[in-house]
C-alpha positions as CSV (number, residue, x, y, z in Angstrom):
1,X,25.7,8.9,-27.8
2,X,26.9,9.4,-31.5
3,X,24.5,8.8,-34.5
4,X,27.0,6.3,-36.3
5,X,25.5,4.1,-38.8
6,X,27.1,1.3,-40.3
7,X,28.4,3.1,-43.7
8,X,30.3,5.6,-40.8
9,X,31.5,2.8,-38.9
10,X,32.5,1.0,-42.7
11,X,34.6,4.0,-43.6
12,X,36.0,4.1,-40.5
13,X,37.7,0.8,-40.0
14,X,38.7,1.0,-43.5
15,X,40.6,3.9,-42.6
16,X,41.8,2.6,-39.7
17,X,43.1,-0.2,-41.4
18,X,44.7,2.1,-44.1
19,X,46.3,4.1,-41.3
20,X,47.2,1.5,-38.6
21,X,47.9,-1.2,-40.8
22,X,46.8,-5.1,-40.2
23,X,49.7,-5.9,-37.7
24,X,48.9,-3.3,-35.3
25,X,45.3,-3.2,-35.4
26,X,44.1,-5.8,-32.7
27,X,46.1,-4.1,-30.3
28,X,44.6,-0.6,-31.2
29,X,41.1,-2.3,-31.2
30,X,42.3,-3.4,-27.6
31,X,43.7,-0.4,-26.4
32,X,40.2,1.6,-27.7
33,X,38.2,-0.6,-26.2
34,X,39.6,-0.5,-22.6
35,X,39.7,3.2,-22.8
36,X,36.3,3.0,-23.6
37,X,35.1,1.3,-20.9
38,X,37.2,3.3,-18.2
39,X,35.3,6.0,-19.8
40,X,31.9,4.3,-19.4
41,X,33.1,3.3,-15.7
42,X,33.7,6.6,-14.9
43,X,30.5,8.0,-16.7
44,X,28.5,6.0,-14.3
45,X,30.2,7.0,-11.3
46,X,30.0,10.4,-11.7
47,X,25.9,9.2,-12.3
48,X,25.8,7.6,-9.1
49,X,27.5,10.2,-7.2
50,X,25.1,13.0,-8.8
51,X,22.1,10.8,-7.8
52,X,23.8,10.6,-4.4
53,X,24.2,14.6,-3.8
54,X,20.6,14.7,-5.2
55,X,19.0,11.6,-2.5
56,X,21.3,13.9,0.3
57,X,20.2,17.0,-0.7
58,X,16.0,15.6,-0.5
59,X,16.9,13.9,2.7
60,X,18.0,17.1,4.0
61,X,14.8,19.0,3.4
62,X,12.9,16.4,4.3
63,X,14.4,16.8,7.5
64,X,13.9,19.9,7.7
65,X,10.2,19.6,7.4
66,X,10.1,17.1,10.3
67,X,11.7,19.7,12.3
68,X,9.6,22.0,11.4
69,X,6.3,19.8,12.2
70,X,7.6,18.6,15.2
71,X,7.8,22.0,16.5
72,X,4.6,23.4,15.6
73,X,3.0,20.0,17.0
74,X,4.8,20.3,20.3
75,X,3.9,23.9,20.3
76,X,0.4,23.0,19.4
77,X,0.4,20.3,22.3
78,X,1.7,23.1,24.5
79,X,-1.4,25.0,24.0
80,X,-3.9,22.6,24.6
81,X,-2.6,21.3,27.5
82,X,-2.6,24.6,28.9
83,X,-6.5,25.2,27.9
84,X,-7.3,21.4,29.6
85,X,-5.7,22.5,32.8
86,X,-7.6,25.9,33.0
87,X,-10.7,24.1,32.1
88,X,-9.8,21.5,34.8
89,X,-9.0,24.2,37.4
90,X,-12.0,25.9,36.6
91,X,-14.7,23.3,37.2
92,X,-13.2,21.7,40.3
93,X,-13.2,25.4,41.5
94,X,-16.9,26.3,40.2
95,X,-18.0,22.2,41.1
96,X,-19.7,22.3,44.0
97,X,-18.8,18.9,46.5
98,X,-21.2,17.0,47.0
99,X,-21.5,13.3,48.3
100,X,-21.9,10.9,45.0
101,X,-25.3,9.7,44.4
102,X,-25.9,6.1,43.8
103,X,-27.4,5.4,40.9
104,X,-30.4,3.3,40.8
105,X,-30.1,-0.1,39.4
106,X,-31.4,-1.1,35.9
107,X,-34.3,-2.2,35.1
108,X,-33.5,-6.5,34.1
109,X,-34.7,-7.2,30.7
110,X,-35.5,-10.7,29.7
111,X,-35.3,-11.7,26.3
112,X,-37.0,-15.1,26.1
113,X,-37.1,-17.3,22.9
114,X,-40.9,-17.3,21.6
115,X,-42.7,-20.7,21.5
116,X,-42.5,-22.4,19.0
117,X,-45.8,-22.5,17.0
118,X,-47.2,-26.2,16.7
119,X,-46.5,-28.4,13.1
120,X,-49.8,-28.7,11.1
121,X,-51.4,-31.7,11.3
122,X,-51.9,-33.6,8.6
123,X,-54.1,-36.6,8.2
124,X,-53.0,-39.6,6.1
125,X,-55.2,-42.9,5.3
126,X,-52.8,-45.2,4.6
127,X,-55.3,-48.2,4.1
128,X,-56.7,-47.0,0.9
129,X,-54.7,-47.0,-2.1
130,X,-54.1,-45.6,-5.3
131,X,-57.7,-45.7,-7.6
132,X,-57.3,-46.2,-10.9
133,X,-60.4,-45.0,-13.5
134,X,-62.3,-47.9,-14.8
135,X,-61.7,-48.9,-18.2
136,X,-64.2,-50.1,-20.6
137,X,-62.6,-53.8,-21.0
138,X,-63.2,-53.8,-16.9
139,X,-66.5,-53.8,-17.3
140,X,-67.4,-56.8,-19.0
């Protein structure tokens, strides 16, 4: 609020203490103090009742704008329902009557799984085992 530093608020309390004196200076630091926060207190309502008028004040056009939509949609509405009945009246007066036709049934479609292809057959000999190369110390 006030650019004070603290060589203003140095000269200050020394004249304050010049002035009031040492006896009665707690009770002025008291007394400035409470007025101080009343006036804080009240700086802050007046805040929240601004903000209040303001939040009113949007609500208000707010609602006017849903008053406004609402009454070009229902005029809106109005209008097409009219076209859907004059459509409506219109083909059952130009539909000729006629009995219904039964459609034919559909066609059934199977979907079978496809065979499964056989494995590949694979031949084992399981009475030979491993050869090994022959070594010349074999051979003697």
């Amino acid at each position: 609020m006030f650019d004070l530093g603290f060589s203003e608020i140095v000269v200050i309390a020394i004249v304050l203490l010049i002035v009031v004196g040492p006896e009665r200076l707690p009770g002025v630091a008291r007394a400035a103090g409470h007025l101080i926060g009343r006036f804080q207190r009240y700086v802050s309502e007046v805040k929240a009742d601004i903000r209040r008028e303001i939040q009113i004040d949007d609500l208000k056009k707010l609602r006017e704008q849903a008053q406004t939509l609402d009454h070009t949609f229902r005029a809106g509405m109005g209008s097409i329902q009219a076209d859907v009945r004059e459509v409506l009246t219109f083909s059952d007066a130009a539909a000729p009557r006629a009995e219904p036709v039964d459609a034919p049934a559909p066609e059934e479609i199977s979907l079978a799984a496809p065979e499964p292809e056989p494995a590949p057959q694979l031949e084992l000999d399981l009475g030979a085992g491993p050869t090994l190369p022959a070594t010349p110390a074999d051979t003697t």
